[in-house]
N, C-alpha and C positions, 0 to 999 in steps of 0.2 A: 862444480858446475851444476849438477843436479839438485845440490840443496837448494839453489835458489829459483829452482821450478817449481809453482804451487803445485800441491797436490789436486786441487781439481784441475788442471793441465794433461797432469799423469792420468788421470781420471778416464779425461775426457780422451786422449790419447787409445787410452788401452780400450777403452768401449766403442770408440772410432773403427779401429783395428778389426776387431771381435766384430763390429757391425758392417765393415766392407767385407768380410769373410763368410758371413751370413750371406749378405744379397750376391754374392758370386756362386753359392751352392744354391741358394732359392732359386736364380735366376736360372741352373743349371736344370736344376728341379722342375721347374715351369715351365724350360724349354721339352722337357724331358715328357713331360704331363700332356704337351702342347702337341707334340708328336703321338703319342700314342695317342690320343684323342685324334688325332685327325687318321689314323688307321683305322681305328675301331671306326669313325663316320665314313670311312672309302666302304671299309666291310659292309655295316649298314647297309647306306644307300645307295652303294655302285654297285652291291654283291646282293647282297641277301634278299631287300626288297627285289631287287629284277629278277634272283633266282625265282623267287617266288611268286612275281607278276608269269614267267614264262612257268611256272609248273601250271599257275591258273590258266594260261592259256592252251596247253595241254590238255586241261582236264576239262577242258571246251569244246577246243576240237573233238575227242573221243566222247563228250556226249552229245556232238551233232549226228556222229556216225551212228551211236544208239540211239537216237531219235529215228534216223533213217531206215534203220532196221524196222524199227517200231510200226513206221508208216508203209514199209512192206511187207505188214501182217493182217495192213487192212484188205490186202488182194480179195474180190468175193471169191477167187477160187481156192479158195485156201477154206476149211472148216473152222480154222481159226480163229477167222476174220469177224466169223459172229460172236464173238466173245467182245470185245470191242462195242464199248455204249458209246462210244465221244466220238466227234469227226475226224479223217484225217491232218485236219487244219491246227489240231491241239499241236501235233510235231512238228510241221510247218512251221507255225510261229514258231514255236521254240528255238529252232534250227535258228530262224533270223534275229532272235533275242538273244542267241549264244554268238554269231557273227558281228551282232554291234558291240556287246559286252568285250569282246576279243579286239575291236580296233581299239575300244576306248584303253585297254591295258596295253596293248600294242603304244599306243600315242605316249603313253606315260613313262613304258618302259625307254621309247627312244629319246626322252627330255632327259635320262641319265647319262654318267659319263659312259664313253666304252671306247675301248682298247682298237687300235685299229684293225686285230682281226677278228674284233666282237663288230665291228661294225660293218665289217666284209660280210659273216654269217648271218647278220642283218638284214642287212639287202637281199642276200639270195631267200633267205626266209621269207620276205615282201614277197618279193615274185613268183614261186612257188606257193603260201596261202593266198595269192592275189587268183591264181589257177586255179587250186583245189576250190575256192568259193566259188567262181563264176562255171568253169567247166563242171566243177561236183558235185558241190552241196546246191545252190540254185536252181542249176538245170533240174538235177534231178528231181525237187520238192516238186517242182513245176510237175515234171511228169507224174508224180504220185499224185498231185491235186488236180490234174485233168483223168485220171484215172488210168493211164497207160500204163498199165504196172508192169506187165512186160519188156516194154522197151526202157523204164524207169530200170527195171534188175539187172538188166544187160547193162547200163551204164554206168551203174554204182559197182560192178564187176569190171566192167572196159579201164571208166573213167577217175572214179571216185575213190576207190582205192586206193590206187598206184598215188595219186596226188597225194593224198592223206599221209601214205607210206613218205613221201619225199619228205613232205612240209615236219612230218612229225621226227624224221630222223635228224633236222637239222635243227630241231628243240633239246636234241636230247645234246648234239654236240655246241650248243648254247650254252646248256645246264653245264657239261664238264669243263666248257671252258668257264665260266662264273668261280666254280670250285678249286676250279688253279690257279686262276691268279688270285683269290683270295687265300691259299695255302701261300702264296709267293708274300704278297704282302703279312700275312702275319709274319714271315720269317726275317722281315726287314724289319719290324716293329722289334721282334725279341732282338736281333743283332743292334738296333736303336740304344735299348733298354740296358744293355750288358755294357755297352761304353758307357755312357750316363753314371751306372750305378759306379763303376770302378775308379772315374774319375771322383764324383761325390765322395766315396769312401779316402783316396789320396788328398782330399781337399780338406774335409773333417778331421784327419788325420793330422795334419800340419797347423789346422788350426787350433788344436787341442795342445799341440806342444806350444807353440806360439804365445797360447794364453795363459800356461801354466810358465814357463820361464819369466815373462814378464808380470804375473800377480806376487808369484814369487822375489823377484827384484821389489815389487812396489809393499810387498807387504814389509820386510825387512828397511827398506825406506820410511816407512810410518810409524809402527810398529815399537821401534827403537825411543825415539823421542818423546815420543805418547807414555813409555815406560816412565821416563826420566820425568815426563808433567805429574805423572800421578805420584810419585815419590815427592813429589814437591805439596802436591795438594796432600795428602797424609801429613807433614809433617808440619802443614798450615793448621790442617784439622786440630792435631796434636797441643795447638798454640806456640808452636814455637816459628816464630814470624821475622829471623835474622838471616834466614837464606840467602844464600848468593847463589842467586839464579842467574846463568851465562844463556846469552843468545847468538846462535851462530848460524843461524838461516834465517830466510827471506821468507818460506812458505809457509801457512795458514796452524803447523806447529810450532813457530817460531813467532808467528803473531799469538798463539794463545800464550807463550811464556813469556813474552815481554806483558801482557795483558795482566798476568801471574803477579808480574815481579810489582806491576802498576797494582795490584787489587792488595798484596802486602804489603806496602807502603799506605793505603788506605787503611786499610784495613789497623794498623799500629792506633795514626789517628783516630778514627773511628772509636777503636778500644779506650783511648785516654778519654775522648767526650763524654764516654757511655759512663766514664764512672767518675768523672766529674759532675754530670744529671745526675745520677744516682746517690751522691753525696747533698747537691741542692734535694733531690727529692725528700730525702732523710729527714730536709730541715724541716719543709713544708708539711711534713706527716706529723711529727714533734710539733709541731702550732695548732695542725686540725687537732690534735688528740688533746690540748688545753684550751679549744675554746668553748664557750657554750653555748653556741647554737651546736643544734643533731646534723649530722653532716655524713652521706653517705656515696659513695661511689662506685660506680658498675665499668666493666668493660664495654666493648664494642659489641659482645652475642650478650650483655645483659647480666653476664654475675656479678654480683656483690664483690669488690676486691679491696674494702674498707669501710671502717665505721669506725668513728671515733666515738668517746667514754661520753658524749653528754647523749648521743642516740640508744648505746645500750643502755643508759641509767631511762632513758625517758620509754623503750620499750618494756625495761623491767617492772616501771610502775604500772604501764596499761598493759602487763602479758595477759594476765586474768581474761580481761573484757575481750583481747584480742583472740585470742584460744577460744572460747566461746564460738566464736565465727569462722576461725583457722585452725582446727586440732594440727596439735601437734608445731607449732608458731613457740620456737626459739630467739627471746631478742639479744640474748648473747653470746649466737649462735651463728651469724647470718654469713660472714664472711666465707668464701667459698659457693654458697649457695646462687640462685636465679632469682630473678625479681620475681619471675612466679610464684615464690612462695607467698605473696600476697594476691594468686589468685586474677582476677581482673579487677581487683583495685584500681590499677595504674594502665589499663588497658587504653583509657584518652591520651592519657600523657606519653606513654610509650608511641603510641600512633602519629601523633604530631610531630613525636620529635625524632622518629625513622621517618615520616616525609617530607618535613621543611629543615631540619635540623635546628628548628627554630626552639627555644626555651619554652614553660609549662608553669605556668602559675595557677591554681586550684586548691581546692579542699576534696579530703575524703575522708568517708566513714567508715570507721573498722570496730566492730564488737564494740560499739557507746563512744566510742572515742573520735574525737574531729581533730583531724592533721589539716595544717597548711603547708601546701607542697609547693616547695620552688625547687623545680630539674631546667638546668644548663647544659646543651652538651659543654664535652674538650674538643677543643680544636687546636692541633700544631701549627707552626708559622705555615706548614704547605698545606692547611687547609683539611688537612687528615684527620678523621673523626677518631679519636683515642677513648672517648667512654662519655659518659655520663653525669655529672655532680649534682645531689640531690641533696636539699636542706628539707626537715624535717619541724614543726613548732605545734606542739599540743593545746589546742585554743577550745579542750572541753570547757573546763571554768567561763570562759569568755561566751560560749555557743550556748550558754546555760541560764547567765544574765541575758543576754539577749532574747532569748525565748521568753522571759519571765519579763521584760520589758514591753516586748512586742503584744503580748497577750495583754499585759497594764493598759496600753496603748488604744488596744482595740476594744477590749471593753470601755474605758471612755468614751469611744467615740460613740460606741452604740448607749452611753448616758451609766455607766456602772460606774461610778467612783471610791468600790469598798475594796478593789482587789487591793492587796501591797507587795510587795515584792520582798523576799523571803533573805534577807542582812546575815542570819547567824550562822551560816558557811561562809560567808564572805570575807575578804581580809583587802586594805588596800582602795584602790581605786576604786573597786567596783561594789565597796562596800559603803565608803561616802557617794557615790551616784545612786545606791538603793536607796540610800536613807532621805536623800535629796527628791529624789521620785516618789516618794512617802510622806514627807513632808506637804507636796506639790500639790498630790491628791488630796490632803485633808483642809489644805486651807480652799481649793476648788469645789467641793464638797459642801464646806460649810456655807461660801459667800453665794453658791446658788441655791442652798435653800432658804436661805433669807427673801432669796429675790422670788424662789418660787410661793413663800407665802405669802409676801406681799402684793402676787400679780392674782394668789387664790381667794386671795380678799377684795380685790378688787372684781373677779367674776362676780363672787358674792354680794356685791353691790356695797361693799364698802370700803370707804375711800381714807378711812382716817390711819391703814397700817403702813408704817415705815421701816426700813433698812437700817439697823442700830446699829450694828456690829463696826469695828476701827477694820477697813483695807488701805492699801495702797498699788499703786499704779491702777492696772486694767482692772480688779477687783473697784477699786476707790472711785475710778470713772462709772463703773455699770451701779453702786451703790446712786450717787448722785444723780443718774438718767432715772432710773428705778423710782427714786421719793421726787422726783418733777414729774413726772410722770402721772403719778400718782394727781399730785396737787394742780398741773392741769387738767385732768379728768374731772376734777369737785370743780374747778371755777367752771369749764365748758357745761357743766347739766344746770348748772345753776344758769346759767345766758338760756340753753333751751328750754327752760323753764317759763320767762321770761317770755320767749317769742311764741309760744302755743298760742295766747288767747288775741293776739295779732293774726295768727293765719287762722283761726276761727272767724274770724270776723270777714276777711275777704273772699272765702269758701261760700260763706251766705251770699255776696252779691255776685259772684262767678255765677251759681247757680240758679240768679232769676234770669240772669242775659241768654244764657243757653236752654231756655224752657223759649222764648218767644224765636230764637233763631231757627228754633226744630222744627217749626210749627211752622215756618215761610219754604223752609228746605222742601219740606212735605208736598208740599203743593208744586214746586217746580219739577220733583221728578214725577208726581201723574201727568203731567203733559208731556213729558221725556218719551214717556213711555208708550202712550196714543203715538206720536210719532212714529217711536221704533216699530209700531204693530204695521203702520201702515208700509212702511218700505219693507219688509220684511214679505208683503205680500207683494209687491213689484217685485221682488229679486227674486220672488219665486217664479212668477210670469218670464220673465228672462231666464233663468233656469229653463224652464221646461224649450224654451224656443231654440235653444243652446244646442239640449238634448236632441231635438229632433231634427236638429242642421248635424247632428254628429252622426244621427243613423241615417242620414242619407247619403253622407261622405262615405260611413262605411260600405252601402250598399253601391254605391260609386265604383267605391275602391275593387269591391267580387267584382262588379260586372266589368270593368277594365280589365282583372284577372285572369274572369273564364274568357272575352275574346282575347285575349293575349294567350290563351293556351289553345282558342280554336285557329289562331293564324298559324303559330308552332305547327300544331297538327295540321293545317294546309303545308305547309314546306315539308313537314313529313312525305306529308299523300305524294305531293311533286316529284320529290326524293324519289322515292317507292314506283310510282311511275316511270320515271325515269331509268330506273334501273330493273324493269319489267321491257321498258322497248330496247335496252339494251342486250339484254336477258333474249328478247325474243328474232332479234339480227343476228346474234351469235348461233342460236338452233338452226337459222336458216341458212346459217353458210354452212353449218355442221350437215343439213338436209341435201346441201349442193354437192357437199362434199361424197355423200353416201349416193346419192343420186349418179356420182361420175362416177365411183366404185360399182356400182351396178352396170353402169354401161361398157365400161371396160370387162367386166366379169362377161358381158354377154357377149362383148366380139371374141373373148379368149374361148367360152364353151361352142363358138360358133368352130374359131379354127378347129378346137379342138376335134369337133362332131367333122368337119374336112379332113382331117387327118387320119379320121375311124374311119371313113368310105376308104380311102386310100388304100388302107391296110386289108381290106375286105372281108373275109371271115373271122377274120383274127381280132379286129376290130370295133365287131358290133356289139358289144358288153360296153364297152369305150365308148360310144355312139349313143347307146342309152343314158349312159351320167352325163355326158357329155347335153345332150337335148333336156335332163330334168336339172340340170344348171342355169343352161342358157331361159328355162322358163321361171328358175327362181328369182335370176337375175333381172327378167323384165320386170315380175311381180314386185319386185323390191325398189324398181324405178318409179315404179305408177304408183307405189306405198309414197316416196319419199316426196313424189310432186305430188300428190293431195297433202301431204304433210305440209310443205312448204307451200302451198295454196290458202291453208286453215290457217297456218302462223303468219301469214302477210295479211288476210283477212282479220287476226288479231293484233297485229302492229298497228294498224290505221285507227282500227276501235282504240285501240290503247292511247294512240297517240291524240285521239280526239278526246278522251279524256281527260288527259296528260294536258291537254290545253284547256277544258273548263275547271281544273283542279287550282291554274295556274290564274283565270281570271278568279274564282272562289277566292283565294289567298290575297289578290290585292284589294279585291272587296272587304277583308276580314282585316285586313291591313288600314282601310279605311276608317272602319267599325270603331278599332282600337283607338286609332286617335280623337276621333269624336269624345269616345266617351273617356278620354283624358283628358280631353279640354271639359268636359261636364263635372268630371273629378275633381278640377284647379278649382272651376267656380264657386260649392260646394264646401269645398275646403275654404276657400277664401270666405264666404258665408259663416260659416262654423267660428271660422278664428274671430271675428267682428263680433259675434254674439259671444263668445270667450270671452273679449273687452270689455263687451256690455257689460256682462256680470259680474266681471270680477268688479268692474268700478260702482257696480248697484251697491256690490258687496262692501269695499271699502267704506262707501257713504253709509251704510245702513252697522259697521262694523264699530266707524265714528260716533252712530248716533246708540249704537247699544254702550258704548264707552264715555259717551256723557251722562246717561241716565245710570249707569251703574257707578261713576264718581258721585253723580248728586246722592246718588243712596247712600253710598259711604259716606258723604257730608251729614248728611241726617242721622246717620247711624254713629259719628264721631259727636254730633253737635250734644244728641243724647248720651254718648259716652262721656263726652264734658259733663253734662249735667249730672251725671250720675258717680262721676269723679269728682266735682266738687262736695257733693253729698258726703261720700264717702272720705275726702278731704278734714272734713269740720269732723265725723265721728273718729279717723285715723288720729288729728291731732289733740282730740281729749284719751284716746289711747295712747297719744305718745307722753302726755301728761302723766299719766296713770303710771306708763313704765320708767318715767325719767324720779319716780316721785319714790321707788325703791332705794333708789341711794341715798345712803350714809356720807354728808356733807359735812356733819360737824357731831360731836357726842352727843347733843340732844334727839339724833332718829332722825324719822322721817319725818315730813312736813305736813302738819296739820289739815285738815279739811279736801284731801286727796283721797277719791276710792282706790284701792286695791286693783293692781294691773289684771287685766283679763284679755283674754285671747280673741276681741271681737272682730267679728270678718267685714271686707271689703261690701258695699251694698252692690247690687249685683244691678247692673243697665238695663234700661227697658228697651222693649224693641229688638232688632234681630241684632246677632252677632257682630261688630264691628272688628276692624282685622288686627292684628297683637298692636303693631304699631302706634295704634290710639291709646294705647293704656300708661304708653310712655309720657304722655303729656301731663300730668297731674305730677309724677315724679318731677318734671324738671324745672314746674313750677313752684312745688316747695324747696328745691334744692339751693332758688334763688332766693329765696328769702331767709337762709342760713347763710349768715357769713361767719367763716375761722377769723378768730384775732389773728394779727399776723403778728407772730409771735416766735421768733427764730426756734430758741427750743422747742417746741411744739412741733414746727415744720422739720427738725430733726427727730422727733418719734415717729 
């Protein structure tokens, strides 16, 4: 029955158990706690605090009675008594400073609990200090402070005593009873304490057996079975995996051996797969180790856990170079090792592919040597990162032409065609493409210097050298553009030759037409100009009248300003006034108000001076203050009504001010608008003679801008003239320079002077603007025409 109770059942049972046996001792505990706590707060605050409120009441009483003593030392018959600097009133008070201090502890002590024959001694206690105060201590202060000290000593002997005696003996059997029933209740507390403890002790007791029989039952319950799993696991460990394992309970022992017998059964399988992978693996390592690519594999934390023979033969030939860079870099050594042994080489590729798992294709450099690196990770069907696979291909040779290519390359372009690229290490592919890029440059080489001699002969002004050399393709095209080229150049100088003494001839009659044109221009801008004189002085007249409609506007404008700051200042002044007769109403009710203080001061020194007669001897000191009151009080009447006589005689003035400040303001009020309507007008003036001038301006801006075209006509007309001029001597100097080229092998052409450098004839008359200089060019440009001649228009 019990085997098929889980173990956390029994668990939970036995800590249940153990945990209701707990909260019945704690609870016992607490009650236990709960009680003497509430003894010790009875002692406390029912006991100790009140013994102690009633010792300070005690210690009150007996210092009233020594107060009293005290104050019966002030007797003058006593010799004593003159020792005594302080009044007898010092003990008095005190007396009554110790009688309220005594109810207020009295009030406090009776808000506690008490016993009902603490509350019987209570009361007679009230009654008795209710006596001793009023018949003893009271009375008798009294007598001490009227000075009866006689009849004061008789009373505090008669009276005060015996009282003091009563009150004070039923303090003391207060205090004894306080101390007994707190002896009583302590003794309840211990007899409390003594059951509590000896029940806990029987209660702990049982539950210690309780706990011990049943851990005892439950360990031999677990204990046993757990034996028999781990004999099982040992003999799993061992590899011996044919156990018959029997299940013969239900609870969480009984689930791990069925789990057992489930994970050896697995585990068989498991063992067959593992070493049927490992026989396919066998194969696949037997293929890496025959092929020829470098093929290298790492774990999950990065060692090296293979390398086949085509990586070690390819590190053995670059060790040298690589040791240089890596002391101590073994390449048929690696296995076992960490990629680190190459340092941060592989520090991209390592990084990329711990954070995408992604693949890694690159190059790197190691002591001279260029790898091209392809890393894959392994991944299993679940997805599980198992290592690394890195291919390895040494592309020195390759990175070497390459270099020696790229540099062929670039020197080309910047026009070096002598470099060659260096064939006798070379073998293969890369030794027919050197030789092919050698070839390239020498025939590129030679077909542009042909072309660059025949373009240095044509600088040199001769035209009869050609491109002999056999090309083909783009070579055999730039040959053919090159000698057309050429042989259109000779026929074109030969046509300009031709048309010079043509634009000689029309140069001469250009320049008689623009000699009589200059000479009419002339004359139209002197009357241009008389004109411009004459408006130029109108526009000054308008000007000036402009100017002085603007200084009146301005002067407009201040004087609308300053009255507009004297009206301001009028509502100031009104202001100010205004709050002067207000100012001066308020002193006068202030005047009324002193003025009824006086009068009332003088009926009171009046009773008062009735009151000193009454009294008659006794009274005429009083009589006297009394009459030098009642005369300060008139004086001070008769002050405050000329006061307020002068201050109402200043209200009127004020206020009659207050109204010509008030007409002044809307006269200045007046003022201002006037001379803003004199402002508008003014301004309205100002702006009209603004139009005036600007439009004098306009017309006279018009007429500066015809006389200054007409100049430029005159000045252009003579730039013609003086462009034609220079026209007829340009085109016997273009004679001159066309007359240098080499047309055909007999030279230059006969009866032509030698080219010179002759300059442009320089215009008469003033400057004329760039503009004009342009017209001479576009006139010979027209009298050039290109054959139209396709090749031609493609050079």
């Amino acid at each position: 029955m019990f085997k098929n109770i889980s173990v956390k059942a029994r668990l939970i049972f036995v800590i249940a158990l153990l945990s209701i046996l707990l909260v019945i001792i704690g609870a016992m505990g607490l009650t236990g706690m709960q009680g003497a706590n509430e003894g010790l707060r009875t002692v406390y605050q029912d006991r100790l605090i009140p013994s102690q409120q009633i010792a300070d009441i005690n210690n009150l009483m007996q210092a009233n009675i020594i107060e009293l003593n005290l104050a019966a030392m002030h007797d003058p018959r006593l010799e004593e008594s003159r020792l005594h600097d302080h009044p007898i009133t010092l003990h008095t008070d005190e007396i009554r400073r110790n009688i309220a201090r005594i109810s207020e502890i009295w009030s406090a002590y009776m808000d506690t609990y008490l016993t009902p024959e603490e509350r019987r001694l209570a009361e007679r206690f009230t009654e008795l200090r209710a006596q001793f105060v009023r018949e003893g201590l009271v009375a008798t202060s009294n007598l001490y402070e009227a000075g009866e000290f006689a009849e004061a000593n008789m009373r505090m002997v008669e009276v005060t005593n015996p009282a003091y005696d009563a009150a004070v003996e039923v303090v003391r059997e207060l205090l004894d009873l306080q101390q007994e029933v707190g002896r009583s209740e302590f003794q309840q507390a211990v007899e409390a304490y003594n059951g509590t403890r000896n029940l806990t002790v029987i209660l702990i007791a049982a539950g210690v057996l309780i706990a011990t029989v049943i851990g005892f039952l439950l360990i031999r319950a677990i204990v046993g079975p757990l034996n028999r799993a781990v004999g099982y696991f040992n003999r799993i460990a061992e590899g011996k995996l044919d156990n018959e394992i029997q299940v013969t309970r239900h609870d969480e022992i009984g689930k791990v051996l069925s789990n057992l017998a489930d994970m050896q059964s697995k585990l068989n399988a498991d063992i067959t797969e593992t070493r049927r992978v490992a026989a396919e693996n066998l194969r696949i390592r037997f293929a890496l180790d025959n092929v020829s690519s470098s093929v290298l594999v790492a774990d999950p934390e990065t060692r090296i856990i293979y390398t086949n023979q085509a990586l070690t033969t390819m590190f053995r030939r670059a060790g040298d170079g690589i040791r240089r860079e890596l002391p101590g870099f073994q390449g048929d050594r690696l296995e076992g090792s960490r990629i680190d042994v190459f340092q941060d080489k592989l520090g991209e590729a390592r990084q990329r592919m711990e954070n995408s798992r992604s693949g890694y294709q690159g190059e790197i450099v190691i002591g001279g040597h260029t790898f091209r690196l392809i890393a894959n990770p392994i991944v299993n069907q679940e997805g599980e990162h198992l290592g690394t696979v890195m291919e390895w291909n040494d592309r020195t040779a390759e990175v070497q032409v390459e270099r020696q290519v790229t540099a062929l390359v670039e020197g080309a372009v910047k026009g070096d065609f002598t470099r060659r690229v260096a064939t006798e290490e070379l073998d293969g592919f890369f030794k027919r493409l050197g030789e092919g890029v050698n070839t390239l440059m020498e025939k590129t080489a030679t077909g542009l210097g042909e072309v660059a001699n025949v373009l240095n002969a044509v600088a040199e002004g001769d035209l009869t050298q050609r491109v002999t050399g056999e090309y083909e393709g783009t070579f055999g095209e730039l040959k053919r553009d090159t000698n057309n080229t050429a042989e259109r150049l000779k026929e074109l100088i030969g046509q300009i030759q031709e048309s010079v003494d043509a634009i000689n001839t029309a140069a001469k009659e250009i320049a008689s037409g623009n000699t009589d044109l200059s000479q009419r221009t002339e004359e139209q801008a002197s009357s241009l100009e008389e004109t411009a004189s004459s408006m130029e002085e109108l526009t000054s007249t308008v000007k000036q009248n402009a100017d002085n409609a603007r200084q009146a506007n301005q002067l407009s404008d201040t004087a609308q300003e300053v009255a507009s700051q004297g009206g301001a200042k009028a509502k100031e002044a009104m202001e100010a006034m205004k709050a002067i007769t207000e100012s001066s109403e308020k002193i006068s009710d202030i005047i009324t108000v002193i003025d009824g203080i006086a009068f009332q001061t003088n009926i009171l020194a009046l009773n008062a001076a009735v009151e000193a007669a009454r009294a008659g001897e006794q009274g005429r000191g009083f009589a006297v203050v009394a009459g030098e009151v009642r005369n300060l009080a008139q004086r001070s009447a008769s002050a405050a009504k000329e006061i307020k006589t002068l201050i109402n005689e200043s209200s009127e003035t004020i206020e009659s001010g207050s109204q010509q400040v008030m007409e002044a303001g809307g006269k200045m009020e007046e003022i201002v608008d006037q001379v803003k309507r004199v402002s508008d007008l003014i301004a309205e003036i100002a702006a009209a003679s603004d139009e005036q001038s600007s439009g004098i301006e306009q017309v006279n801006s018009a007429v500066t801008q015809m006389d200054e075209v007409t100049q430029q006509n005159a000045s252009l007309v003579e730039e013609a003239a003086a462009a034609a001029e220079s026209l007829e001597e340009q085109s016997q100097g273009l004679a001159r320079a066309v007359s240098v080229f080499r047309v055909d092998d007999a030279g230059r052409q006969p009866g032509l002077p030698a080219p010179s450098g002759g300059q442009r004839a320089t215009p008469r008359g003033r400057a004329a603007p760039a503009r004009g200089s342009e017209h001479p060019g576009r006139s010979g440009a027209k009298a050039l025409e290109a054959p139209e001649d396709g090749e031609w228009e493609s050079f």
